[in-house]
C-alpha positions as CSV (number, residue, x, y, z in Angstrom):
1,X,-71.4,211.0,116.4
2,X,-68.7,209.6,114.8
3,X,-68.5,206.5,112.6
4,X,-65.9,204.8,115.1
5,X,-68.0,205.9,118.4
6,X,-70.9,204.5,116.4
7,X,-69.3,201.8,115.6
8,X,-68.1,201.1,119.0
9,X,-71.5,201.6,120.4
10,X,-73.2,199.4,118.2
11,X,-70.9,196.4,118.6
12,X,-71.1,196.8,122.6
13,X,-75.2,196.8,122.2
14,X,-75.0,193.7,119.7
15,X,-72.6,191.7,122.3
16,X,-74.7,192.4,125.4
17,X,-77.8,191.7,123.9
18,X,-76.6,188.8,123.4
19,X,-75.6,188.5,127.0
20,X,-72.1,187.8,125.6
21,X,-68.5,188.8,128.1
22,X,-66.1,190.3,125.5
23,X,-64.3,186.7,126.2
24,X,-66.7,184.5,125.1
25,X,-67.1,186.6,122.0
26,X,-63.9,186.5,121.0
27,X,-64.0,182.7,121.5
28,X,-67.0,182.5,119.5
29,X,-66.2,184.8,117.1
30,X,-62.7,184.2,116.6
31,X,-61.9,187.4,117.0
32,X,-59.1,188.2,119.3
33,X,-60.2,189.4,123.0
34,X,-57.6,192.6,122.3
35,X,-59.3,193.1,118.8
36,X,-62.5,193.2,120.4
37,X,-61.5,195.4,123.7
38,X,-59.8,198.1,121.1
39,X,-63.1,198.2,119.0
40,X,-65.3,198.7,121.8
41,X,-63.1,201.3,123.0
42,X,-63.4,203.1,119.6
43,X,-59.5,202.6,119.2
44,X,-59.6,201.1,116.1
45,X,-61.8,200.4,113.3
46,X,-62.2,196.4,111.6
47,X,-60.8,195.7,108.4
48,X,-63.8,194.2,106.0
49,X,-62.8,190.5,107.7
50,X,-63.4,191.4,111.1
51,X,-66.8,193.1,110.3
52,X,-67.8,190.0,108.4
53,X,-66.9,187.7,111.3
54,X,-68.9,190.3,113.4
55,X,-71.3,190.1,111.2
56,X,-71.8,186.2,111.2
57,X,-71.4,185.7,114.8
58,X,-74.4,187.9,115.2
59,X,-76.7,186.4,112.3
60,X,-76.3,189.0,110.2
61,X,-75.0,190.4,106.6
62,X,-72.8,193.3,106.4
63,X,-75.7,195.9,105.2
64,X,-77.3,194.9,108.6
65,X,-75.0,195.7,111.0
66,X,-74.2,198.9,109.3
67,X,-77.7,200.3,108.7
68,X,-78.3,201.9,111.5
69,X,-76.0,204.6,110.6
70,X,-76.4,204.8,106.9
């Protein structure tokens, strides 16, 4: 799999475990509802900001919410 299908996937799992819409994750996140739609999607990737704030909002640090694929 790809790093952006990954990627996707693993955000998507991470907001519904959380039983999170992708708009109240993008209010609580700050992350715009269009970011978040296109990253679920697999149509773009975060720049190291967004990932942080993805990060955060979840509880975790950066080397957690990638180490599932490394």
């Amino acid at each position: 799999m790809d790093f952006a299908k990954w990627f996707a996937q693993r955000f998507r799992d991470l907001r519904n475990s959380e039983g999170m819409t992708q708009s109240e994750y993008a209010e609580i996140s700050g992350i715009g509802i269009a970011t978040v739609e296109r990253i679920e999607r697999g149509r773009t990737m975060p720049n190291i900001r967004t990932c942080l704030l993805i990060a955060q909002t979840f509880g975790m640090t950066l080397s957690e919410l990638f180490e599932e694929y490394i």
